[in-house]
GUMARFI-790859 format. One record per atom (N, C-alpha, C): residue number from 0; atom name; x negated, y negated, z. Coordinates in Angstrom, 3 decimals, decimal comma, always signed. Each point is the difference from the previous one (the first is absolute). Layout:
BEGIN
NUM/CA/X/Y/Z
...
END
This chain:
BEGIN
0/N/-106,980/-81,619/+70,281
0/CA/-0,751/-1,229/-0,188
0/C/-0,411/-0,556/+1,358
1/N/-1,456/+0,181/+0,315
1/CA/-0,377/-1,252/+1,137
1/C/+0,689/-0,930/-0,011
2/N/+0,109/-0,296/+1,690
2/CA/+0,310/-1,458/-0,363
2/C/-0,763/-1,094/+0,526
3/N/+0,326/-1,280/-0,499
3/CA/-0,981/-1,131/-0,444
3/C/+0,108/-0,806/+1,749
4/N/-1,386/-0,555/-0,233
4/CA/-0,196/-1,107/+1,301
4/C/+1,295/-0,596/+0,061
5/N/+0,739/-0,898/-0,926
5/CA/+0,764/-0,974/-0,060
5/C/+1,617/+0,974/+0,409
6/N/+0,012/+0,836/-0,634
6/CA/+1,483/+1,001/+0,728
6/C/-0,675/+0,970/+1,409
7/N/-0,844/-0,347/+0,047
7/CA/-0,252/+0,903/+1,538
7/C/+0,199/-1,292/+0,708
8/N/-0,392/-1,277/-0,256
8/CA/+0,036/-1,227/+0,998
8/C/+1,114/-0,783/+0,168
9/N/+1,433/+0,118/-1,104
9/CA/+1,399/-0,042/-0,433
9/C/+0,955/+1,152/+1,154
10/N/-0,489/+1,274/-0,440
10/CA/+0,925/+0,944/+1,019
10/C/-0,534/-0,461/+1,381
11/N/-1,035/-0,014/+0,338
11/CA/-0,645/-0,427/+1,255
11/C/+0,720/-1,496/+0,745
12/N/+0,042/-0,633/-1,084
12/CA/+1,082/-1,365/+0,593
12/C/+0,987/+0,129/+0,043
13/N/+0,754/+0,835/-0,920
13/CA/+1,363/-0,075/+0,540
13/C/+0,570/+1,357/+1,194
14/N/-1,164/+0,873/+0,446
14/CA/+0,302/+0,670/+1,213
14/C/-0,728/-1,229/+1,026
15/N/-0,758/-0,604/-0,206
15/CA/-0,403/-1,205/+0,988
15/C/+1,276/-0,997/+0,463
16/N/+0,375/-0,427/-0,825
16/CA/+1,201/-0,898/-0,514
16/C/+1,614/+0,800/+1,186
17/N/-0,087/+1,348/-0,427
17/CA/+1,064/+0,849/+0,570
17/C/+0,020/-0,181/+1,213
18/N/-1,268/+0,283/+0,566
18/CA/-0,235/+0,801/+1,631
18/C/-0,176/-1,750/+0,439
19/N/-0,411/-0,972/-0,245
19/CA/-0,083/-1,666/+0,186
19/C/+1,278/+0,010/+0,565
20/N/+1,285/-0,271/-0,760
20/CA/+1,217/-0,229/-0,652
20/C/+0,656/+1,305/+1,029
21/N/-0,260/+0,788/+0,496
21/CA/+1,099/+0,967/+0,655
21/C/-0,770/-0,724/+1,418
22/N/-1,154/-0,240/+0,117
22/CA/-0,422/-0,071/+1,999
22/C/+0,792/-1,038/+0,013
23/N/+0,094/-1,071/-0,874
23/CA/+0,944/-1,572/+0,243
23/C/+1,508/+0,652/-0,012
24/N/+0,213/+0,993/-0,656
24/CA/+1,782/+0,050/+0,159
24/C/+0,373/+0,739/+1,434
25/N/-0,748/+0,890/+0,762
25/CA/-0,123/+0,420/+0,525
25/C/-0,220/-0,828/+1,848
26/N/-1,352/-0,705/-0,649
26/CA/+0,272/-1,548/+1,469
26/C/+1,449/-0,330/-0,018
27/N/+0,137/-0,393/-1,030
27/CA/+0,653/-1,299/-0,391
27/C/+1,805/+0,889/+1,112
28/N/+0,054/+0,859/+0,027
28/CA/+1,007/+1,117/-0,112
28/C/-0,033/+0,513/+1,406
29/N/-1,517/+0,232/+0,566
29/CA/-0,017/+0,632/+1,363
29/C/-0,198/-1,384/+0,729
30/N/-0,931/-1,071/-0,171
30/CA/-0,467/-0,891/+1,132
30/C/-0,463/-0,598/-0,580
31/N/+0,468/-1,330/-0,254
31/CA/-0,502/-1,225/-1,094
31/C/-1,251/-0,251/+0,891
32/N/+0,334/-0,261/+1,078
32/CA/-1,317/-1,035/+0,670
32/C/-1,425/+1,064/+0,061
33/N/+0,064/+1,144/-0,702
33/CA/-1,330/+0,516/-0,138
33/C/-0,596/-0,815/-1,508
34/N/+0,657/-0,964/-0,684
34/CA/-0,693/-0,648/-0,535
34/C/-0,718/-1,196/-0,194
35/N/-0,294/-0,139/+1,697
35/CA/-0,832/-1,437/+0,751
35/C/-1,088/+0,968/+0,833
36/N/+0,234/+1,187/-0,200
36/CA/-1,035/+1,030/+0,724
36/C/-1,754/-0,400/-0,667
37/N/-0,671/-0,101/+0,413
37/CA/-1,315/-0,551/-0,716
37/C/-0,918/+1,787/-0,412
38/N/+0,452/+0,997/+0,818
38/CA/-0,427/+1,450/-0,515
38/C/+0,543/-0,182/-1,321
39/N/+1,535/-0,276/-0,351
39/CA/+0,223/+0,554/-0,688
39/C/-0,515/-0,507/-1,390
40/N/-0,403/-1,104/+0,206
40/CA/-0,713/-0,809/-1,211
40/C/-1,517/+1,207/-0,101
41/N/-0,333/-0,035/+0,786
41/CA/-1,464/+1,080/-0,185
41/C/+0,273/+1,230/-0,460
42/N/+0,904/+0,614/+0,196
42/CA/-0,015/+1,118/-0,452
42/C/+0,600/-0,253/-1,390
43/N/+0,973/-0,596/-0,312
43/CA/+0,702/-0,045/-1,253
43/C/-1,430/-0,306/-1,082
44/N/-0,903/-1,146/+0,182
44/CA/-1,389/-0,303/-0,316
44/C/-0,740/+1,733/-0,024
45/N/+0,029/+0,459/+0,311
45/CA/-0,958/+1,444/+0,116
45/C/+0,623/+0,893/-0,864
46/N/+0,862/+0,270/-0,177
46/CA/+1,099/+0,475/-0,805
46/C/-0,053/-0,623/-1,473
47/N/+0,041/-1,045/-0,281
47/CA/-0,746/-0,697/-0,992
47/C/-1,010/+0,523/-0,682
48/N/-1,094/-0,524/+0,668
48/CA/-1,285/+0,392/-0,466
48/C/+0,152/+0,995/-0,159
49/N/-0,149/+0,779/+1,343
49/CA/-0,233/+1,858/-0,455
49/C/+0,608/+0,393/-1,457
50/N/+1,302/-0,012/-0,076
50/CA/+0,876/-0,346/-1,347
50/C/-1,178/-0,148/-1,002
51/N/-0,794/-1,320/-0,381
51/CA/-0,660/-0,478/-0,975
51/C/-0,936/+0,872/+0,171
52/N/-0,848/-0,001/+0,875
52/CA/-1,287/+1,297/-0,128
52/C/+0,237/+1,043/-0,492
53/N/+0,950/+0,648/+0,814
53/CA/+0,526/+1,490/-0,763
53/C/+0,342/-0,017/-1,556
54/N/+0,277/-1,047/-0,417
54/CA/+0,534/+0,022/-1,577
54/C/-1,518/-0,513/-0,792
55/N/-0,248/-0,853/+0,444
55/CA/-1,825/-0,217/-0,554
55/C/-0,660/+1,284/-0,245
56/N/-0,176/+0,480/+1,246
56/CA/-0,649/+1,758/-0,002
56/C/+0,640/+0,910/-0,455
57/N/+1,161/+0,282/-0,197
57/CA/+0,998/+0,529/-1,132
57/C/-0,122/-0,441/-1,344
58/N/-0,436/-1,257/-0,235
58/CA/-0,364/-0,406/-1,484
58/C/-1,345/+0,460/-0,520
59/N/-1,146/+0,120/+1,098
59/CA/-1,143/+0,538/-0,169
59/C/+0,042/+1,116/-0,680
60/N/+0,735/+0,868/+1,309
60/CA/-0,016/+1,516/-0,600
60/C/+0,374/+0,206/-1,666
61/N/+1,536/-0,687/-0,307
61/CA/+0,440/+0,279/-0,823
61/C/-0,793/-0,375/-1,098
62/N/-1,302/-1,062/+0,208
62/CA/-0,589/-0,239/-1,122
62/C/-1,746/+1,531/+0,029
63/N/+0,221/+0,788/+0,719
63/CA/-1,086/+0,720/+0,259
63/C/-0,944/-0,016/+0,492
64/N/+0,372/-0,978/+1,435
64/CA/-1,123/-0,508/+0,674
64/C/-0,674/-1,318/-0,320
65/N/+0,285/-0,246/-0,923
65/CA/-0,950/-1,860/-0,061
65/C/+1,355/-0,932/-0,434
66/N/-0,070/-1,178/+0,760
66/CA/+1,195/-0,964/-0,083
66/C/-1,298/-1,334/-0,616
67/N/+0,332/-0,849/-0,378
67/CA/-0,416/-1,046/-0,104
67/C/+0,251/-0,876/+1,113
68/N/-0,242/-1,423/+0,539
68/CA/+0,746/-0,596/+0,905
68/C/+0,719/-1,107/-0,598
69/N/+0,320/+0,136/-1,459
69/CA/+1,288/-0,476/-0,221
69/C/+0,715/+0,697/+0,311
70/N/+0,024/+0,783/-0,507
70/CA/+1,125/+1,497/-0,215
70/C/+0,212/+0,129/+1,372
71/N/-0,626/+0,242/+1,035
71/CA/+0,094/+0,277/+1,654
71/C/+1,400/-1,412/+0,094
72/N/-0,841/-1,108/+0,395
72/CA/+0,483/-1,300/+0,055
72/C/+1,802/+0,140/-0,324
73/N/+0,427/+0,489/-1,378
73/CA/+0,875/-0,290/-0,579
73/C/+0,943/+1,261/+0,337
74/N/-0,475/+1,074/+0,307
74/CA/+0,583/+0,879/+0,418
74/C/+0,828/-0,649/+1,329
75/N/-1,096/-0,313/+1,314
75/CA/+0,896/+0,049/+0,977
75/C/+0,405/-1,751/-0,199
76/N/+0,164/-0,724/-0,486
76/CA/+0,754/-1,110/-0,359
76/C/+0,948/+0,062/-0,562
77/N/+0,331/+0,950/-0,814
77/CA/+1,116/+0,187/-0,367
77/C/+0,765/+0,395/+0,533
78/N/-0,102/+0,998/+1,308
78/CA/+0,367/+0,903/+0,793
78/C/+0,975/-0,922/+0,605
79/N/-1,048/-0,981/+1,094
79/CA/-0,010/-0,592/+1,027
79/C/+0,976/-1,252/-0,808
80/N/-0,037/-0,701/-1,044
80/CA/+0,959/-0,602/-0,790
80/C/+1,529/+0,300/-0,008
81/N/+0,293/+1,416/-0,384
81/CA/+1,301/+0,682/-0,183
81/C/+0,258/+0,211/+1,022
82/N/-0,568/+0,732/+1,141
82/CA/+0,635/-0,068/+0,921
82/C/+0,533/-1,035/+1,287
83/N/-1,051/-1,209/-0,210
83/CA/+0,701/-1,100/+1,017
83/C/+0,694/-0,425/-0,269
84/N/+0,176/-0,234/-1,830
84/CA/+1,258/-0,789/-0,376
84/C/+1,288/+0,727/-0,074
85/N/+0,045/+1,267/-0,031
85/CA/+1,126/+0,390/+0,135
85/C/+0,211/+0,029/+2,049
86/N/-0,955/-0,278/+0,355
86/CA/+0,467/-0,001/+1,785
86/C/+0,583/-1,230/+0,255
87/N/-0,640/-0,905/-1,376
87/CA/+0,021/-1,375/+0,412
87/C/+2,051/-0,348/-0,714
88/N/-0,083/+0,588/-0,709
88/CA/+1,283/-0,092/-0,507
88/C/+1,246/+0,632/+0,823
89/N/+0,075/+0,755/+0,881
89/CA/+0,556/+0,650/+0,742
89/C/-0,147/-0,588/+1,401
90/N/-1,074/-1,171/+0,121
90/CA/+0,548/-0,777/+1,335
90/C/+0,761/-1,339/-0,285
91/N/-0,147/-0,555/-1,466
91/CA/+0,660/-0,821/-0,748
91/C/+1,289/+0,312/+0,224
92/N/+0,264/+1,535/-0,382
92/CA/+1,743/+0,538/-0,118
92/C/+0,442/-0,516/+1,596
93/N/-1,036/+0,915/+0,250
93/CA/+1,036/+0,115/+1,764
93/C/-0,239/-1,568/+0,035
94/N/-1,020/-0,917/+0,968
94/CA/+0,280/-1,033/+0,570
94/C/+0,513/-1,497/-0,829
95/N/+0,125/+0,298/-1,301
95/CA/+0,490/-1,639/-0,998
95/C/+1,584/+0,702/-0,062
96/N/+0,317/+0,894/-0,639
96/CA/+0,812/+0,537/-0,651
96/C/+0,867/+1,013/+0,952
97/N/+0,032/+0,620/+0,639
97/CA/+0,970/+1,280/+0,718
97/C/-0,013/-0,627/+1,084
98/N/-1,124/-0,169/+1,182
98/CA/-0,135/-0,461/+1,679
98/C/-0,421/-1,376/-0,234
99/N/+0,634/-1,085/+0,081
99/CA/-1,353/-1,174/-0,089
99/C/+0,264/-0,428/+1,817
100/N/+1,067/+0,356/+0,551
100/CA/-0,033/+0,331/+1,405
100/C/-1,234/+0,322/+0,702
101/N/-0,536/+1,111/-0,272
101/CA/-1,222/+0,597/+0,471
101/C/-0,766/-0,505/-0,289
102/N/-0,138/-0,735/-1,148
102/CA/-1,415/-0,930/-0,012
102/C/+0,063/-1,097/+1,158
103/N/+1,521/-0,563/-0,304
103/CA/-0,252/-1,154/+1,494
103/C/-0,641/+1,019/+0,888
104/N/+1,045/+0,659/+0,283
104/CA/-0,497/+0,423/+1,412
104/C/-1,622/+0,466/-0,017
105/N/-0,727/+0,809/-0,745
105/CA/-1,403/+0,093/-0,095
105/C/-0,718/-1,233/+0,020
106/N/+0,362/-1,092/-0,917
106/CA/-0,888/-1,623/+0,244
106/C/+0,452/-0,299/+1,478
107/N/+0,764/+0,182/+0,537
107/CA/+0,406/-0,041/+1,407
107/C/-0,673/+0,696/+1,333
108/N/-0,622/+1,019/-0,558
108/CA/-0,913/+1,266/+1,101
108/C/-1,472/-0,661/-0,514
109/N/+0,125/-0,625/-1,047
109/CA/-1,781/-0,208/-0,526
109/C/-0,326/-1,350/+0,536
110/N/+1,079/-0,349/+0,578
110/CA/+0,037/-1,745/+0,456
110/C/-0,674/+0,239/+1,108
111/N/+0,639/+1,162/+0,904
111/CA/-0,067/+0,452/+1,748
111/C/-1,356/+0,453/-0,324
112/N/-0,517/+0,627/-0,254
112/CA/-1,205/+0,780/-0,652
112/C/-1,196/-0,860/+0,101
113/N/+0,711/-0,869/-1,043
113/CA/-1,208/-1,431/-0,231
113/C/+0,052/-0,549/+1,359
114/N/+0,789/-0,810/+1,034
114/CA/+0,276/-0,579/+0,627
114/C/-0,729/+0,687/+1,442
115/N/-0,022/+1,466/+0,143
115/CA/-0,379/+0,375/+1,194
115/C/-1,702/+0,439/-0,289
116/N/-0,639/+0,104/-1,459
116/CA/-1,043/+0,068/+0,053
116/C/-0,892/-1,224/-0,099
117/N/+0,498/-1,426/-0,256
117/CA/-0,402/-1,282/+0,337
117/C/-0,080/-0,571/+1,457
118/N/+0,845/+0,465/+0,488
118/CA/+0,264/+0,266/+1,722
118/C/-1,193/+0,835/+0,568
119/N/-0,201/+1,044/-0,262
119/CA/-1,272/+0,788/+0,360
119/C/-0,945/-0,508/-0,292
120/N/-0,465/-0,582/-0,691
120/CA/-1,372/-0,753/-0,139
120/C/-0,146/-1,183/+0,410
121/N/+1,171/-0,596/+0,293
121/CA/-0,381/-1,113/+1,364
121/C/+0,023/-1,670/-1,305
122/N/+1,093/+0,459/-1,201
122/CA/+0,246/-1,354/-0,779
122/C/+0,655/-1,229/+0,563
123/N/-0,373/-0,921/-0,159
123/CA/+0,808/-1,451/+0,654
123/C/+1,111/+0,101/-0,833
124/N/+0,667/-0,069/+1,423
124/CA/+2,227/-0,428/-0,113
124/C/-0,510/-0,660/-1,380
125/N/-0,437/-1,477/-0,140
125/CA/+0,719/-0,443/-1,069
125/C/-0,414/+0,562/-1,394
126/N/-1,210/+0,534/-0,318
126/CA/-0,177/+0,563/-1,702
126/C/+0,988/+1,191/+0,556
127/N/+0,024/+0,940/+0,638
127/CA/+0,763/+1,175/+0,281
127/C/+1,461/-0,456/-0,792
128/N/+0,389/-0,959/+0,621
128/CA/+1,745/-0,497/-1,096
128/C/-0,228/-0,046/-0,826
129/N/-1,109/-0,986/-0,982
129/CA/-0,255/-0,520/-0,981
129/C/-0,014/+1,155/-1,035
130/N/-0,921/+0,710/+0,688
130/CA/+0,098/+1,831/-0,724
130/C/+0,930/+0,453/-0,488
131/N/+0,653/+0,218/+1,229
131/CA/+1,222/+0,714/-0,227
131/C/+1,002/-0,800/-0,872
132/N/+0,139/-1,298/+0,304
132/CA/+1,427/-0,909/-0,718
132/C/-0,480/+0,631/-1,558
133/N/-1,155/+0,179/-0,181
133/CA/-0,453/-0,023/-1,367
133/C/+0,353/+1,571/-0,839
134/N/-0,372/+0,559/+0,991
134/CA/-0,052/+1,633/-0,182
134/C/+2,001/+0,088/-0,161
135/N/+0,356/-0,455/+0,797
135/CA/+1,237/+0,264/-0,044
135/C/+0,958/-0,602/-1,475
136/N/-0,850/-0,591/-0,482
136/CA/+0,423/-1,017/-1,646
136/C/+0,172/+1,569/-1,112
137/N/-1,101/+0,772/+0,852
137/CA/-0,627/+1,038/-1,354
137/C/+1,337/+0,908/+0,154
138/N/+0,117/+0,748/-1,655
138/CA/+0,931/+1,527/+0,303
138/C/-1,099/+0,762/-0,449
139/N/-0,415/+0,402/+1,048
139/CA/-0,935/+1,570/-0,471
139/C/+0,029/+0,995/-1,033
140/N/+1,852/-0,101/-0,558
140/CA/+0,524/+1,194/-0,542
140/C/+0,647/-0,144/-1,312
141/N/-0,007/-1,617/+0,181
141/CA/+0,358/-0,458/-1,306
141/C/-0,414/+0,506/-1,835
142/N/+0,465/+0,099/-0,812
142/CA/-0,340/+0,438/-1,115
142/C/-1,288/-0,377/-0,219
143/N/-0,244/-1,362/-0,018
143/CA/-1,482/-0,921/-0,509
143/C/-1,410/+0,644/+1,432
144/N/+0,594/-0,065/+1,248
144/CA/-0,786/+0,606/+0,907
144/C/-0,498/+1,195/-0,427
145/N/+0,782/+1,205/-0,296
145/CA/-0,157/+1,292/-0,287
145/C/-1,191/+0,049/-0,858
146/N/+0,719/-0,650/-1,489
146/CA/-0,696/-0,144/-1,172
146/C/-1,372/-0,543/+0,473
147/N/-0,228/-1,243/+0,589
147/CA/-1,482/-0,007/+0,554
147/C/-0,834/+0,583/+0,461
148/N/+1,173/+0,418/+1,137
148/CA/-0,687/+1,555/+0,728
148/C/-0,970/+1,007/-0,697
149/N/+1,335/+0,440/-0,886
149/CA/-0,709/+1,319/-1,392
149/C/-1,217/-0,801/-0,537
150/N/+0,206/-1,014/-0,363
150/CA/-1,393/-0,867/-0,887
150/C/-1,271/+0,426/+0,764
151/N/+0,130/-0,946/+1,385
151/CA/-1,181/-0,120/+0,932
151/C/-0,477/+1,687/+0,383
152/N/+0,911/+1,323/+0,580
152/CA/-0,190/+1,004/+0,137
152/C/-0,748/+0,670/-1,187
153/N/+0,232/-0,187/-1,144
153/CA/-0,296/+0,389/-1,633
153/C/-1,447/-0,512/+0,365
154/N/-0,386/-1,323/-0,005
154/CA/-1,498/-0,499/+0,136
154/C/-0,575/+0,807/+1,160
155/N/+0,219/-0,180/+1,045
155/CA/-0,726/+0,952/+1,076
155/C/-0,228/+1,381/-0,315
156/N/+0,850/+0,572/-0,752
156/CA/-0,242/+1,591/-0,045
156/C/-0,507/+0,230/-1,150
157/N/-0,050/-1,019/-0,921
157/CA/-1,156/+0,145/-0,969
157/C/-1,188/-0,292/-0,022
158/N/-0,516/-0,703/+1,084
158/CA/-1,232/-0,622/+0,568
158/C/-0,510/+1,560/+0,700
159/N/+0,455/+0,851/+0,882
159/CA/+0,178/+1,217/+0,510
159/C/-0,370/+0,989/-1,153
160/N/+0,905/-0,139/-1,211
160/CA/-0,347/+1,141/-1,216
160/C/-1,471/-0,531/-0,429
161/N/-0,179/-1,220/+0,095
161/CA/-1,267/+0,383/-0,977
161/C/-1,303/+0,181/+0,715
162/N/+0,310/+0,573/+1,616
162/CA/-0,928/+0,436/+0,770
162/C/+0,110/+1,291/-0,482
163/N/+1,344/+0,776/+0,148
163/CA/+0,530/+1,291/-0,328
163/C/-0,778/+0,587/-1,028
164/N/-0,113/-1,142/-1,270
164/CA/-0,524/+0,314/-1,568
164/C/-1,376/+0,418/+0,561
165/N/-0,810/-0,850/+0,422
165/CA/-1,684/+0,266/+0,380
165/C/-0,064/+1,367/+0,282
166/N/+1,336/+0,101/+1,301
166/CA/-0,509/+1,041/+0,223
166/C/+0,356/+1,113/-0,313
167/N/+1,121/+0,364/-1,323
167/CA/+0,660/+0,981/-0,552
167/C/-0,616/+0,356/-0,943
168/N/-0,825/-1,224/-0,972
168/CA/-0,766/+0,293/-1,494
168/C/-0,862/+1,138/+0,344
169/N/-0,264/+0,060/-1,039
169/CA/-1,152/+1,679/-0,391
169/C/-0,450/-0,617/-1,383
170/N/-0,448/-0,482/-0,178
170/CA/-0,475/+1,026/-1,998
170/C/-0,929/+0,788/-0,219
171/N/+0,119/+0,378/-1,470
171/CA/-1,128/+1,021/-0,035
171/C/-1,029/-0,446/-1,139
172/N/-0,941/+0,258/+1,447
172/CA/-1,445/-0,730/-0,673
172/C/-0,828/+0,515/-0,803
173/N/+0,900/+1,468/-0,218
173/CA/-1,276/+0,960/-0,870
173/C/+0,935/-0,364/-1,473
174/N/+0,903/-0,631/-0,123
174/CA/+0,651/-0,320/-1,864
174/C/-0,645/-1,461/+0,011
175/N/-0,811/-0,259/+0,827
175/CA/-0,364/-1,707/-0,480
175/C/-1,451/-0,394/-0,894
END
């Protein structure tokens, strides 16, 4: 039995979801502070997408060459769905639940972070505190943070898929 857009875009998230979920156990394990690294946000982002494209164009094929751009759309949304939330659930474990240590200490490197790139651009001493006193209120890593996180990341990379869709659709114009 072929299989369908919706289980090609299911297995696709949860090997998305896997390889997400092992690079974080893996930081988290070799060198926490590669997760204030600003590469590593880009590449993890590329990894993503690529992820969703490849399963879009995998849904194509499997439909014989013509996808709709729902069908495109929903393919790599689903993808890109299953797999952040299970990445997203696995930084929940580690930093609320197993390390909440390491989250201080990470809201702690993102403070220095913030603090020396407000410095480089030449911000006045006093908003520079004001910033920071404020920034320093936030937990980055907190359950409700995370969960936003996944929300806001979910909107951006679906704004992304339905460029993906334009450009993944096919139909066929000779059954119309």
């Amino acid at each position: 039995m072929e299989p369908t857009p919706k289980s090609i875009a299911v297995n696709n998230g949860l090997y998305l979801g896997g390889i997400l979920a092992l690079i974080s156990v893996l930081i988290y394990a070799v060198n926490l502070d590669l997760f204030t690294e600003w590469w590593l946000g880009i590449i993890l982002f590329l990894v993503v997408v690529v992820y969703g494209v490849l399963t879009a164009i995998k849904s194509r094929t499997s439909l014989g060459g013509f996808i709709s751009f729902k069908q495109a759309f929903t393919s790599y949304f689903i993808t890109i769905a299953i797999g952040t939330l299970i990445a997203t659930i696995v930084g929940i474990a580690i930093f609320t639940f197993i390390d909440p240590e390491a989250a201080t200490y990470l809201n702690e490197q993102i403070l220095l972070l913030t603090k020396q790139t407000m410095e480089r651009f030449g911000m006045p001493q006093e908003a520079m505190q004001a910033a920071l006193d404020e920034a320093a209120k936030k937990d980055n890593f907190s359950l409700g943070m995370q969960s936003q996180a996944f929300v806001f990341r979910l909107a951006f990379y679906a704004v992304i898929g339905l460029i993906v869709a334009l450009i993944v659709k096919k139909t066929n114009n000779k059954e119309a």
